[in-house]
N, C-alpha and C positions, 0 to 999 in steps of 0.2 A: 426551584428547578421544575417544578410542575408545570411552570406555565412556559417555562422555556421547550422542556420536553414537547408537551402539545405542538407549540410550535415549530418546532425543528422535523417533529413527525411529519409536518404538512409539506418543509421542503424537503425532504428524502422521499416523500411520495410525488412529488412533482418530478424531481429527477428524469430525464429520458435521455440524454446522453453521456459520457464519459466527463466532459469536459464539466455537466453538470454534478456529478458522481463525484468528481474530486474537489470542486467547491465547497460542496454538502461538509467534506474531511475541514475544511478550514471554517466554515462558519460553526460547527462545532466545538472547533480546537476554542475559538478567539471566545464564544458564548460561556466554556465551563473553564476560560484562562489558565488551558494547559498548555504544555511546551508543543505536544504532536497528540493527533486523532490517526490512525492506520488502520487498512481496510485491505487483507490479503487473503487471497482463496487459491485454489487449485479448484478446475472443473471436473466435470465428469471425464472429460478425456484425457487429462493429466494437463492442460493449459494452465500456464502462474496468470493471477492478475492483481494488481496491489495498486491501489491509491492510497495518498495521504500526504503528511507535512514533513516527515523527513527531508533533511535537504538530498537533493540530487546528487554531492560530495558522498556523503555517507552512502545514499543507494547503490553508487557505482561500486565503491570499496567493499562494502558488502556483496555483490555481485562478485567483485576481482580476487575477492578473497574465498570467496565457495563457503561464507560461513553459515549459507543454506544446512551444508551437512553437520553443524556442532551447535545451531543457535538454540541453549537451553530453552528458549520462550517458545520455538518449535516444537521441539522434540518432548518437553513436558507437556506443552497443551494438547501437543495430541493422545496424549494418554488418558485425558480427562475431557470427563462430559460438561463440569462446571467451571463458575470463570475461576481466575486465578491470579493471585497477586505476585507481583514476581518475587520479591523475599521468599516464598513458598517452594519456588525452583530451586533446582542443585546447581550454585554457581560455584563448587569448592574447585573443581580441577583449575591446570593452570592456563588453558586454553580458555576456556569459560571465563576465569580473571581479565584475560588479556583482551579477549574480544569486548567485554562487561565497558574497560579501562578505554580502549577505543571510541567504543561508542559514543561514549558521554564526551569525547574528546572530541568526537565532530556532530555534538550539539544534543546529542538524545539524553532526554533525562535519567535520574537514577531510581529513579519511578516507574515502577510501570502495573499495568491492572491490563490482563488479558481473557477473553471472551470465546471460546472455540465452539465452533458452530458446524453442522454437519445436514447436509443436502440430501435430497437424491439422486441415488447413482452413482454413491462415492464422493460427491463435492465436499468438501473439506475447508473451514474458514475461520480466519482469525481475525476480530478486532479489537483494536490495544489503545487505550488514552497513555499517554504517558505525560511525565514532569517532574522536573528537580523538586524534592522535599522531603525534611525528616520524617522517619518512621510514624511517629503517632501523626503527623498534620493527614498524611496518607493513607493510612488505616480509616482517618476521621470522614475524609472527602469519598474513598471506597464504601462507608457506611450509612452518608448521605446519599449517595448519587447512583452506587451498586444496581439496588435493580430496574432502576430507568434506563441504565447505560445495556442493560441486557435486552431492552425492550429496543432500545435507537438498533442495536447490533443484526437482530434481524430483520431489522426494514430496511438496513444496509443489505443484510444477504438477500433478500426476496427481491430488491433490485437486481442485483449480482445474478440471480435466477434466469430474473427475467432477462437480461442480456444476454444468458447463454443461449435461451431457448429461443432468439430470434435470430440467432446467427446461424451460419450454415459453413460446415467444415467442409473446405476443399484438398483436393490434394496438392495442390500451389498455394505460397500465401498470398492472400489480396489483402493490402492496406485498406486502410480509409482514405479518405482526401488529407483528412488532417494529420493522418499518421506518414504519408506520401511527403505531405510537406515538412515535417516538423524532421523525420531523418533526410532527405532531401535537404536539407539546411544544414547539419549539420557534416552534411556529405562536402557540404559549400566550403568547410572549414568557420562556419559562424560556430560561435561559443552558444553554449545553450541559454543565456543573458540575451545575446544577439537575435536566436533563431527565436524565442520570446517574442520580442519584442518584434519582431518581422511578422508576427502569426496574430500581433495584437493580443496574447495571452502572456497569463503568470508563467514562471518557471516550472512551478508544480505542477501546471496543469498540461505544461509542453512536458512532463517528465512520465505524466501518463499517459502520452499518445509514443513516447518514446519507448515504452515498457512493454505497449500494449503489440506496437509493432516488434520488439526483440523476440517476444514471444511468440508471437505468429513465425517467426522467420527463423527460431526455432537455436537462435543465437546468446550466447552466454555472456554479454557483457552488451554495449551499444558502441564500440568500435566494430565489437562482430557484427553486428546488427548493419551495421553502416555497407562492412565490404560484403555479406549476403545479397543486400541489397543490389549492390552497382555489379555484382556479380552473374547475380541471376536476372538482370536484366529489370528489376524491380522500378529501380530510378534509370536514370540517366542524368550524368553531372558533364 
């Protein structure tokens, strides 16, 4: 892992856009051969931003379902300064079960190791490996890999930093080009497969300009996203 780590340091320091930022999430995933790498913050002014391999299925449904307000991996990491395995969390309610039961239903493992990380100025951030595997293989790989993944984790956030601190909050939102395009496509009625492929990019990485614009726009899902948009004048279809 050592020399992987080095490695991997070198592209998370290269990093300078988004689209590179969410890369970084899958050449990590595929280097330590887990199921997903996530990368989710809140800024100083309460802005969500999340990259990683989740699929977009899941992202949505976790979005449609509000389980922002009950995700143990939430709500326990923010109570702690260290990382944390998720076996360690309270998943006994039956909310907790069901959302747990879900998840893995659309593809997340039953593994997971989470990392919480805190800024200044309130910034607040979570990064999570996650992967299907028994108890001890998991323990094993958290005890190998534990504190280099602490060290990858804030050179994710000090990226994440730096993006906020070179942005400038308006009282309207302004997209990017890419974020312009990528809901503009789907405003089209292209599938997010489609509007990908139109953009010459992954899904994942269309799902971060997709995210990045919901949030800007200040919208709870990306169909809100979409009619904000054509609404306030954002796009035009």
């Amino acid at each position: 892992m050592k020399l992987k780590l080095e490695h991997f340091l070198e592209v998370i320091q290269q990093v300078d856009t988004l689209e590179a930022f969410q890369d970084a999430t899958e050449t990590l995933r595929d280097a330590l051969e887990l199921e997903h790498v996530v990368y989710h913050w809140v800024n100083s002014v309460g802005e969500r931003f999340g990259a990683g391999t989740y699929s977009s299925e899941w992202v949505d449904r976790y979005l449609d379902k509000e389980y922002l307000r009950m995700d143990p991996v939430i709500f326990g990491c923010f109570q702690r300064f260290t990382p944390v395995n998720w076996k360690q969390l309270d998943w006994s309610s039956k909310a907790a079960k069901v959302f747990l039961v879900e998840a893995i239903d659309f593809g997340v493992g039953n593994q997971g190791y989470t990392i919480p990380i805190r800024g200044p100025h309130g910034q607040f951030a979570l990064f999570t490996v996650n992967n299907t595997a028994a108890d001890e293989d998991w323990e094993h790989f958290i005890e190998i890999h534990g504190r280099d993944l602490i060290i990858v984790a804030h050179e994710f956030n000090k990226k994440a930093l730096h993006f906020e601190a070179g942005g400038t909050v308006l009282p309207t939102p302004t997209l990017s080009p890419r974020e312009l395009m990528a809901i503009s496509n789907l405003a089209k009625g292209l599938s997010r497969a489609q509007a990908a492929q139109e953009m010459g990019i992954s899904e994942h990485t269309l799902r971060v300009y997709i995210e990045a614009a919901r949030h800007k726009l200040g919208a709870l899902n990306t169909t809100h996203a979409v009619a904000r948009a054509m609404s306030t004048g954002v796009i035009i279809v």
